[in-house]
LOVO-154045 format. One record per atom (N, C-alpha, C): residue in one letter; x, y, z. Coordinates in steps of 0.2 Angstrom, whole numbers, padded with zeros to 4 digits, always signed. Each point is the difference from the previous one (the first is absolute). Example, Ala and Ser with C-alpha at 12.3 -4.5 7.8 and 13.67 -1.06 7.14 Angstrom:
<vexgus>
A+0066-0028+0039;A-0004+0006+0000;A+0004+0006+0000;S-0002+0005-0004;S+0004+0006+0001;S-0004+0005+0003;
</vexgus>
This chain:
<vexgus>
X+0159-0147-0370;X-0006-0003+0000;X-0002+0001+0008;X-0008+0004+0002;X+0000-0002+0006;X-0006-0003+0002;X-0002-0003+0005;X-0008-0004+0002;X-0004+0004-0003;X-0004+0007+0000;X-0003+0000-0002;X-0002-0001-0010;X+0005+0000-0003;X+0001-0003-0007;X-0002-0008+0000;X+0000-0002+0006;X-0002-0008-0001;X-0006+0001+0002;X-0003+0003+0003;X-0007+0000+0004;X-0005+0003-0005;X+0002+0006-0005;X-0003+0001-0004;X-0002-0005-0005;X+0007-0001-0004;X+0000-0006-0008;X-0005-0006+0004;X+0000-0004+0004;X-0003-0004+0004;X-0009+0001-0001;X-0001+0007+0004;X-0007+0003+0000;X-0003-0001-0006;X+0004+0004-0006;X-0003+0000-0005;X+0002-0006-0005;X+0003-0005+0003;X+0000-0004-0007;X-0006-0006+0003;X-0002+0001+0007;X-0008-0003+0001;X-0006+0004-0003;X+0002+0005+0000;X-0006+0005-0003;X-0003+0001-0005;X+0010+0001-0005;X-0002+0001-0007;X-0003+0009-0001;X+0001+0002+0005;X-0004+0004-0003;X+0001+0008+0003;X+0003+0004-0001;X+0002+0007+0006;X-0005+0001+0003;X-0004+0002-0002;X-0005+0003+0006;X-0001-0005+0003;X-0003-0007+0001;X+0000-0003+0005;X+0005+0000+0007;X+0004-0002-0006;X+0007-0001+0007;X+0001+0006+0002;X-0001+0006-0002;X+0004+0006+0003;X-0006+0000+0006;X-0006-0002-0001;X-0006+0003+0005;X+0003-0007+0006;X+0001-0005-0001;X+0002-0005+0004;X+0007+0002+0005;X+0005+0003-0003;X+0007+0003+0003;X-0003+0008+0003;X-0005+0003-0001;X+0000+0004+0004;X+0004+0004-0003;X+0000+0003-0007;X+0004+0004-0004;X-0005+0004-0006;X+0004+0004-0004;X-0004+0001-0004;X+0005+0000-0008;X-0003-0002-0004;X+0002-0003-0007;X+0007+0002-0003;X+0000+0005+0002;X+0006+0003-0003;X+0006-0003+0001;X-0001+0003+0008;X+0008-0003+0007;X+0002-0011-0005;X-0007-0002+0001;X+0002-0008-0002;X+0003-0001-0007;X-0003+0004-0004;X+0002-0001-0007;X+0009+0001+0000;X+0001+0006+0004;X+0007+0003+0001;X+0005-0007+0001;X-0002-0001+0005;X+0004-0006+0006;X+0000-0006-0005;X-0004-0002-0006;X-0002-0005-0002;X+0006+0002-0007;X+0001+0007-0001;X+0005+0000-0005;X+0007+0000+0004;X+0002+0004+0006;X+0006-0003+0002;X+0002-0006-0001;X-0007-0005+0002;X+0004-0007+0002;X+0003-0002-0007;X-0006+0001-0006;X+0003-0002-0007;X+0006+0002-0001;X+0002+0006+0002;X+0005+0005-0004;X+0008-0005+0004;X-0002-0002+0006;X+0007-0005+0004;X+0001-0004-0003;X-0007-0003-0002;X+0000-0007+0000;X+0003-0002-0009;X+0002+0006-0003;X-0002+0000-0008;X-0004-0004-0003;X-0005+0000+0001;X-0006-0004-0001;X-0008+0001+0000;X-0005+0000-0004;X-0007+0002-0001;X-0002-0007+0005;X-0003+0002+0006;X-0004-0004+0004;X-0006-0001-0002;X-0005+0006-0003;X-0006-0001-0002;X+0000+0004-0007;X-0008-0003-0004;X+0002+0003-0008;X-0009+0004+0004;X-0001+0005-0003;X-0003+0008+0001;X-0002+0001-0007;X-0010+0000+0000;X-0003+0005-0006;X-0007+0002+0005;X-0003+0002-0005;X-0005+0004+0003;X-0007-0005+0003;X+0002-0005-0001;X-0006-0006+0001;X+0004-0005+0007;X+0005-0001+0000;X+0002-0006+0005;X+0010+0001+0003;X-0001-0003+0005;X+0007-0002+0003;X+0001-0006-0001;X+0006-0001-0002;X+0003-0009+0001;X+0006+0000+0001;X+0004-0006+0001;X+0007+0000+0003;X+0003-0004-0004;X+0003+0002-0003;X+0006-0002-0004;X+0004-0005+0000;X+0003-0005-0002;X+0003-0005+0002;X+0005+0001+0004;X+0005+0005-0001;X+0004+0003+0008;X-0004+0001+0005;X-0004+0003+0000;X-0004+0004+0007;X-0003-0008+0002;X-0003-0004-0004;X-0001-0006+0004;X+0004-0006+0003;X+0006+0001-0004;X+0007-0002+0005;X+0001+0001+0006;X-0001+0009-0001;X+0003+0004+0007;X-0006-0001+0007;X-0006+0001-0004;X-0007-0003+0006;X+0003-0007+0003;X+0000-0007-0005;X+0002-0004+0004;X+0007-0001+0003;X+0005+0003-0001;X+0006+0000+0003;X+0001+0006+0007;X-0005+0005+0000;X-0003+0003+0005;X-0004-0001+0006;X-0003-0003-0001;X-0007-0002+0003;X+0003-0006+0006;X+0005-0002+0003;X+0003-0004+0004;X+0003+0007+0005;X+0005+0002-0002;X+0000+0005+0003;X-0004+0006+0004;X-0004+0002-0006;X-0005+0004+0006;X-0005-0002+0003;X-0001-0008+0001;X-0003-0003+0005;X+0005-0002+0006;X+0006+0000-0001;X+0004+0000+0005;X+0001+0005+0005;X-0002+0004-0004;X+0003+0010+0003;X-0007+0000+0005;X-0007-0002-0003;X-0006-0001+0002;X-0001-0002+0007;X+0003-0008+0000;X+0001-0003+0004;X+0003+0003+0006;X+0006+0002-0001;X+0004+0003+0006;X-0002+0006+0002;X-0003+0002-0003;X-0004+0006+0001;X-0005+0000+0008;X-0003-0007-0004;X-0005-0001+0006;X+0001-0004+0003;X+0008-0003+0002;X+0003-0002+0005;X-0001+0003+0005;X+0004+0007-0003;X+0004+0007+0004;X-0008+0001+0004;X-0002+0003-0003;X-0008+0002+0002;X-0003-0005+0006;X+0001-0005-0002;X-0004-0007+0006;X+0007+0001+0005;X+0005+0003+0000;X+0007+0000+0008;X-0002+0005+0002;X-0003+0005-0003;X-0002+0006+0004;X-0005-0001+0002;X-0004-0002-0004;X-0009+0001+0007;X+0002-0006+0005;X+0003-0006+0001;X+0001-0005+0005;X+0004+0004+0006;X+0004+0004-0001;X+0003+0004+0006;X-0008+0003+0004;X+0001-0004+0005;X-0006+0003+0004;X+0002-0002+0008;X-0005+0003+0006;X+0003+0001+0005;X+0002+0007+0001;X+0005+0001+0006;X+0003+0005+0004;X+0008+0000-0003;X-0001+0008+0000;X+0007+0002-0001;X+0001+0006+0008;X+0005+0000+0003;X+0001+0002+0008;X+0007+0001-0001;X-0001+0009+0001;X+0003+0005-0002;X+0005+0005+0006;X+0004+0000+0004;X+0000+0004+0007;X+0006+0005-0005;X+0000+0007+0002;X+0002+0006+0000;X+0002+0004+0007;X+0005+0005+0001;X+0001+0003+0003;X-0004+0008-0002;X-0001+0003+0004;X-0004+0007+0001;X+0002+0005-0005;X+0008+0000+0000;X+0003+0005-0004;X+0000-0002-0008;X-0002-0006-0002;X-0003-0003-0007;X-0002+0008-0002;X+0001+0001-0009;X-0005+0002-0002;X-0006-0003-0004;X-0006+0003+0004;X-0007+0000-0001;X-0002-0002-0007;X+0004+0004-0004;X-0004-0002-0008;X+0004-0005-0002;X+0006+0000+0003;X+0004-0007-0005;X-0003-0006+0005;X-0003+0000+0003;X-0004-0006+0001;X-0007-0002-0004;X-0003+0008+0002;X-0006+0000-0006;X+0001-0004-0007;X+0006+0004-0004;X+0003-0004-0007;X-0001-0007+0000;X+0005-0003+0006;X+0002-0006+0002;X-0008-0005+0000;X-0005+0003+0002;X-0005-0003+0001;X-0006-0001-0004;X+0003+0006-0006;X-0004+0000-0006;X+0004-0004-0005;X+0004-0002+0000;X+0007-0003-0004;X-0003-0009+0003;X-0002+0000+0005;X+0001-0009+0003;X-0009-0002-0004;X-0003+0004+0002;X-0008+0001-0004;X-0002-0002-0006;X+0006+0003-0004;X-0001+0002-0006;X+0005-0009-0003;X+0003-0003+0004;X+0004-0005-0001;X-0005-0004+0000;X-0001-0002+0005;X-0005-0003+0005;X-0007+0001+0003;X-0004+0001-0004;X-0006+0002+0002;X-0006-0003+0005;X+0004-0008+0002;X-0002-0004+0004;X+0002-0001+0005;X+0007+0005+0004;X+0003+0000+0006;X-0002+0006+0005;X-0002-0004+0004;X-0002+0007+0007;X+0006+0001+0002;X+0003+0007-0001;X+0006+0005+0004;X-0002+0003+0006;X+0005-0003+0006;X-0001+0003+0006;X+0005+0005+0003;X-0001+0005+0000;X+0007+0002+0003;X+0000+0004+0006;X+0005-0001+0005;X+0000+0004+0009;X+0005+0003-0001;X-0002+0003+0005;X+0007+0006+0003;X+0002-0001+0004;X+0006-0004+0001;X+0002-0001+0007;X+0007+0000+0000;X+0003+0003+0005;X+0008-0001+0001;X+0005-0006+0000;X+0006+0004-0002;X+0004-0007-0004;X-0001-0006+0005;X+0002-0001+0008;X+0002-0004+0005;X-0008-0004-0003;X-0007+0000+0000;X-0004-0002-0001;X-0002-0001-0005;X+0003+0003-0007;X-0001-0005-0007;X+0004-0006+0001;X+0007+0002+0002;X+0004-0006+0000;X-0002-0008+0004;X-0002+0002+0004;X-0004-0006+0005;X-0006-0003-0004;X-0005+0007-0004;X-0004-0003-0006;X+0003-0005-0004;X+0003+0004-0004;X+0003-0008-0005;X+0004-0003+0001;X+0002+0002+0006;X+0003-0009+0003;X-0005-0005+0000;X-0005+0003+0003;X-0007-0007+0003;X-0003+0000-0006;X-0001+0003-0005;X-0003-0001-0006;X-0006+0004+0000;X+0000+0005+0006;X-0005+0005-0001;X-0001+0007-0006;X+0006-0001-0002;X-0001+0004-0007;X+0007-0001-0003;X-0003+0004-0007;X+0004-0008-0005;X+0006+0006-0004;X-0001+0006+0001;X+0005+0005+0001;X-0001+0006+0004;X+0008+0003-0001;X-0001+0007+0005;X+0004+0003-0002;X-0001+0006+0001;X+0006+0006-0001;X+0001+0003+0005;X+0005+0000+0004;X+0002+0002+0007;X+0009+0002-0002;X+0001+0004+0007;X+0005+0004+0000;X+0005-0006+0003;X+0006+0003-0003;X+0009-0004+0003;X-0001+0002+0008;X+0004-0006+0003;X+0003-0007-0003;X-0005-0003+0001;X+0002-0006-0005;X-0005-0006+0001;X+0006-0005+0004;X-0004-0004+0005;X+0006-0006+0002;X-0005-0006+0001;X-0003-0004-0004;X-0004-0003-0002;X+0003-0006-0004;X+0002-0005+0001;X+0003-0003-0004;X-0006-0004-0003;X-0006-0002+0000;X-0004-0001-0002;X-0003+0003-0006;X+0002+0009-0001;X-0003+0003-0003;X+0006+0002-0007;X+0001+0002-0005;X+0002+0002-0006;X+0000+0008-0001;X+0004+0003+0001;X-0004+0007-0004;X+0005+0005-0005;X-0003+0004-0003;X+0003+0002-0006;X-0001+0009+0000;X+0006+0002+0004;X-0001+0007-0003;X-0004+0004-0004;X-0006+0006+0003;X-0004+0006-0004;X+0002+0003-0003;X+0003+0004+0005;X+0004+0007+0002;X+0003+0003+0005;X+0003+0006+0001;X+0003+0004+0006;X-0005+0005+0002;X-0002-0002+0007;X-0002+0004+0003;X+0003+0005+0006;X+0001+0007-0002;X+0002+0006+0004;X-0005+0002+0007;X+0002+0005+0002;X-0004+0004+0005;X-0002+0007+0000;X-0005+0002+0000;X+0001+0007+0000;X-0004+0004+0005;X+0002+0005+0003;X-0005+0005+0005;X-0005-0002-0003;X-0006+0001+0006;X-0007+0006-0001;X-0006+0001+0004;X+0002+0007-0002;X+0000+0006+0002;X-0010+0004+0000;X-0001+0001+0004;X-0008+0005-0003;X+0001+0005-0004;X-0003+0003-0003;X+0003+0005-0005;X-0001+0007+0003;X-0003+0002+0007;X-0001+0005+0003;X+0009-0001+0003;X+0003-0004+0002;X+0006-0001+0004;X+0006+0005-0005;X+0004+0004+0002;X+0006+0004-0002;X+0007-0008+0000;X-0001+0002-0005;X+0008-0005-0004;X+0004+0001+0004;X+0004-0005+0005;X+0005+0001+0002;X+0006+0003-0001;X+0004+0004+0002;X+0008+0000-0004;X+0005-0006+0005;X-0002-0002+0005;X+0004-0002+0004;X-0004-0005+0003;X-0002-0008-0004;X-0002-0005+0004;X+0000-0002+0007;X+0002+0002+0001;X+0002-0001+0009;X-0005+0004+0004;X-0002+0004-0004;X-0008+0004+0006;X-0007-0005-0002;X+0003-0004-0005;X-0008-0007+0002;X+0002-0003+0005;X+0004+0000+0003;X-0001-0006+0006;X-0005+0005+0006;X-0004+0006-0003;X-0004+0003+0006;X-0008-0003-0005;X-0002-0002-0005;X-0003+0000-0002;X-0005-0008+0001;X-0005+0000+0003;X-0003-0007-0001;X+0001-0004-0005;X+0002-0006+0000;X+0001-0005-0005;X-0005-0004-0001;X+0000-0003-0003;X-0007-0005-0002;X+0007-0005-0003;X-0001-0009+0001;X+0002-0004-0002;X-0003-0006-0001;X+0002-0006-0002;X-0001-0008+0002;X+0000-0002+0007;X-0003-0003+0003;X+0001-0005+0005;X+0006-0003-0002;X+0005+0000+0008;X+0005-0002-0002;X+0001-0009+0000;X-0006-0003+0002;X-0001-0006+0000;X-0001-0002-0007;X-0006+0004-0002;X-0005-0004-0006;X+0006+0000-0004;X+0005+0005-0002;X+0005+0000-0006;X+0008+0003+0002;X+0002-0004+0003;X+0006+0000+0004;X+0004+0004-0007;X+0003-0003-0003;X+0004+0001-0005;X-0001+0007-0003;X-0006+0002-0003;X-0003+0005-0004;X+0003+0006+0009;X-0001+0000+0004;X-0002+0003+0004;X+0007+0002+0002;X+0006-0005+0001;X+0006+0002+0001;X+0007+0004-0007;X-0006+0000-0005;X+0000+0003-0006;X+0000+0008+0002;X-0006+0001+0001;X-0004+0008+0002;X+0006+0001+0004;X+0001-0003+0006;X+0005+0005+0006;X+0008-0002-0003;X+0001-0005-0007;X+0008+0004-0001;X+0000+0005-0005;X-0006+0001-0004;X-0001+0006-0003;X+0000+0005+0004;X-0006+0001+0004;X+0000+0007+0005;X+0008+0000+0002;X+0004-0006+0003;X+0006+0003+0001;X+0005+0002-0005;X+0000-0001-0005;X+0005+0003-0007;X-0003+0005-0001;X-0007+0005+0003;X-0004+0005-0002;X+0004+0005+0008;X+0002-0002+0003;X+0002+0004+0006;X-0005-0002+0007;X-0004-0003-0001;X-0006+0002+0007;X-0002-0007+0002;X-0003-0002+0006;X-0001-0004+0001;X-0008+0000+0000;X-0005-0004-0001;X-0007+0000-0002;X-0003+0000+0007;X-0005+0006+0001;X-0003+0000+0006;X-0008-0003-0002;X+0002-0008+0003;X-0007-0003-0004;X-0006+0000+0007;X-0006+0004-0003;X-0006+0000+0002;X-0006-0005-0001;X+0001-0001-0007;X-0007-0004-0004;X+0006-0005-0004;X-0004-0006+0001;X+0001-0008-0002;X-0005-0001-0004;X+0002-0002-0007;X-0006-0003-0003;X+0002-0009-0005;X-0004-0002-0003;X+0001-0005-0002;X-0002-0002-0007;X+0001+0008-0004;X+0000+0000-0007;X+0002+0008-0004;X+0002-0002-0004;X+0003+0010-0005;X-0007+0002+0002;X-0004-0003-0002;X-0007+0008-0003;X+0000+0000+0006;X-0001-0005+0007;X-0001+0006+0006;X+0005+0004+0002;X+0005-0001-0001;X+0004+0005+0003;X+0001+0007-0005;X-0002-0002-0006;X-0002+0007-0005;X-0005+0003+0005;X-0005-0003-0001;X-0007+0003+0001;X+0003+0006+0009;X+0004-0002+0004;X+0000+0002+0006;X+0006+0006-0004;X+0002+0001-0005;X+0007+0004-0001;X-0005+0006-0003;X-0003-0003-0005;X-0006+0003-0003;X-0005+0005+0005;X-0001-0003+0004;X-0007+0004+0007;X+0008+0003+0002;X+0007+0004+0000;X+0003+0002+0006;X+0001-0002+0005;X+0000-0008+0002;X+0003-0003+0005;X+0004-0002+0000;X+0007+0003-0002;X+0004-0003+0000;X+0004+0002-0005;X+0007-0004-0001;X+0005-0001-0008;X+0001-0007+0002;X+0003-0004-0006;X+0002-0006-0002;X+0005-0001-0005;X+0003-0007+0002;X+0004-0001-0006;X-0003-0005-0006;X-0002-0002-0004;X-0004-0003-0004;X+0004-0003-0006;X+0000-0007-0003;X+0003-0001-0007;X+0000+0005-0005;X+0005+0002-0002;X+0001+0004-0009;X-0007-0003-0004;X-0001-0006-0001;X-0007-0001-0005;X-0006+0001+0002;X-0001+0002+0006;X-0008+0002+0002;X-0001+0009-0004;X+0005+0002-0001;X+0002+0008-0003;X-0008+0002-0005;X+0001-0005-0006;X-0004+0002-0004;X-0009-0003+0002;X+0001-0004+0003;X-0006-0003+0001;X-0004+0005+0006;X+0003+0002+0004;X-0006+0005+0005;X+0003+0007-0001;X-0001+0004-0006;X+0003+0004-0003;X-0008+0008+0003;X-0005-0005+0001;X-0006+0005+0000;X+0000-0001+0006;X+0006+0000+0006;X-0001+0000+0007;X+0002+0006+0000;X+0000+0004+0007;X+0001+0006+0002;X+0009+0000+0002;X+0003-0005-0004;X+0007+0000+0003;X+0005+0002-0006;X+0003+0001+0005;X+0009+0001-0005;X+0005-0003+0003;X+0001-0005-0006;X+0005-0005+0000;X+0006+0002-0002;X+0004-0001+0005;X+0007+0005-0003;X+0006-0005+0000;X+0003-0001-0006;X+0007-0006+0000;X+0006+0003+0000;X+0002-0003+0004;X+0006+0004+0001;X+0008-0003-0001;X+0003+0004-0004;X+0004-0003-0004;X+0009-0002+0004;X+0002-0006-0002;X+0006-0002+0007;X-0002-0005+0002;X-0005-0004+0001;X-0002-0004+0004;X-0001-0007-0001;X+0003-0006+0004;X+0002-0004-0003;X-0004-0008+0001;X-0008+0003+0005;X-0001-0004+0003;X-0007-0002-0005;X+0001-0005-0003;X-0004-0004-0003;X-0003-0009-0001;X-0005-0003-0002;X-0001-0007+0002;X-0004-0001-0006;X+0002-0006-0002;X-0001-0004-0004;X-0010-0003-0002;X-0003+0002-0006;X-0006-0003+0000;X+0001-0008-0003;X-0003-0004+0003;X+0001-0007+0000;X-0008-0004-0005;X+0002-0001-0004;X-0005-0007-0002;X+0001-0007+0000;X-0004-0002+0006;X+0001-0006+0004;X-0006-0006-0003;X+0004-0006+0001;X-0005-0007-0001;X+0004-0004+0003;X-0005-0004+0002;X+0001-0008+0002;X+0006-0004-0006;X+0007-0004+0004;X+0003-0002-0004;X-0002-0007-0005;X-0010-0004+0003;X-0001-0005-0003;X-0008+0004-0004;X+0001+0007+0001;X-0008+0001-0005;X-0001-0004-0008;X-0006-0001-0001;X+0000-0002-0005;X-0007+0000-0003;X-0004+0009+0003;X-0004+0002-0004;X-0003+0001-0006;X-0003-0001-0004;X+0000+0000-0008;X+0000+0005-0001;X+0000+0007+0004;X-0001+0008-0002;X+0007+0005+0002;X+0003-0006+0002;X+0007+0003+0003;X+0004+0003-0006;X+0002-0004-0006;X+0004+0003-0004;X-0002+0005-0004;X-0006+0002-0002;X-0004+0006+0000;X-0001+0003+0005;X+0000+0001+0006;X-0001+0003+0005;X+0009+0003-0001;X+0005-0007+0003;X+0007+0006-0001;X+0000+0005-0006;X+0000-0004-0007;X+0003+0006-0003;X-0003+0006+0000;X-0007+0001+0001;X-0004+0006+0003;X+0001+0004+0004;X+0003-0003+0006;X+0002+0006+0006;X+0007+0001-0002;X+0005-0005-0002;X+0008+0005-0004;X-0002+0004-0003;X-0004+0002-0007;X-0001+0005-0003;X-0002+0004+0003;X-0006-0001+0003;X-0003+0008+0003;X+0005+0004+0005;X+0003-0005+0003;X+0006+0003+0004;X+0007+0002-0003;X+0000+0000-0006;X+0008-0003-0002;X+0003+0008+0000;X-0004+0006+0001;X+0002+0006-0001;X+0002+0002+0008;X+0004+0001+0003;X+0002+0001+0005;X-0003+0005+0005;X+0000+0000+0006;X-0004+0006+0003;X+0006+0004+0003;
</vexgus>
């Protein structure tokens, strides 16, 4: 027996009459009559007696009405509890990311929080880990996705994924056979201030690559440093997961296999948060991410 069989026999045992109720349910006569014999067929029992002139309910079928009729008012009820928790979620939801995020698993994430909550304004930045973490310390954003380590005892966080590092290359540039002749090539990297950690990544990569990084250009996010790899200003090292996302750049991203230099994607919150979009907001980003980059 499932809810719709109780929503039906219900409809029409106010109606008395199929075509009524079916036009009421938003159905057409056949589908109801159907549903109306399963329920009898469970239930070994004629719910309604049927001629060409009227509907009526049987002595069973008016047991089962009133024996029924508490419970799908109950169902009703919580129905439009559930409904009145969701529209009350109102307010800001404050979002931080790192650059190498991908782009559409945010989009999802933000049409997924929407679709929950239709009354919560999402904000999300893009700012580096040192700087979300000092965020949701002071309470300026209510989660973030930043790169290992975290050393925040204030904060909670819960592994995404592993993030690798790959070349990249302009695609006019001749593939290397012997790494060691990019240390002639201009580098494009991070500021080694704005992102200390990511930055001491890039130069023990380049060194388990053979060469040391002859850095020219500093920037202070992947799409700039694409965008300057992209115009032939240069090579870079870049995270593994930006691969599929700037794929319509002029680059070639080369991953090279042996190499053991990797960092952790982190999903970070306040250890006293206590947002009402939080636990839909976690299990949303564990899913979207749960496939490894």
């Amino acid at each position: 027996m499932e809810l719709r069989h109780l929503r039906y026999f219900h409809m029409l045992a106010q109606e008395l009459h199929f075509g009524k109720a079916s036009k009421r349910l938003f159905i057409s006569q056949p589908p109801l009559s159907r549903q109306i014999k399963e329920l009898e067929e469970e239930l070994g029992a004629a719910l309604f007696t049927r001629d060409n002139k009227r509907v009526a309910l049987t002595e069973a079928g008016k047991f089962f009405l009133r024996e029924t009729q508490d419970m799908l008012a109950s169902l009703e009820s919580a129905k439009q509890q559930v409904q009145s928790m969701q529209q009350s979620v109102t307010g800001e939801l404050k979002i931080g990311y790192i650059s190498a995020v991908d782009k559409s698993k945010l989009g999802s994430l933000i049409q997924h929080l929407q679709d929950e909550y239709p009354h919560l304004q999402t904000k999300i930045y893009e700012l580096r880990t040192e700087k979300q973490v000092n965020a949701l310390e002071t309470g300026k954003l209510d989660v973030g996705i930043i790169r290992a380590p975290n050393y925040s005892p204030k904060l909670h966080t819960e592994k995404l994924y592993d993030d690798g590092f790959c070349l990249a290359l302009p695609k006019g540039l001749e593939l290397p056979s012997d790494f060691s002749c990019l240390q002639t090539r201009p580098f494009i990297g991070y500021h080694a201030r704005y992102a200390p950690v990511y930055h001491e990544q890039t130069n023990a990569y380049c060194a388990q690559l053979g060469f040391i990084p002859n850095l020219r250009h500093e920037c202070n996010n992947i799409a700039s440093i694409l965008e300057l790899v992209h115009l032939n200003a240069g090579i870079s090292v870049v995270p593994r997961s930006v691969n599929q996302q700037y794929k319509h750049l002029n680059i070639h991203f080369l991953e090279v296999e042996n190499t053991t230099i990797k960092t952790e994607i982190l999903f970070a919150y306040s250890r006293r948060i206590e947002h009402p979009a939080f636990h839909i907001l976690r299990s949303a980003i564990i899913k979207l991410f749960e496939v490894k980059a």
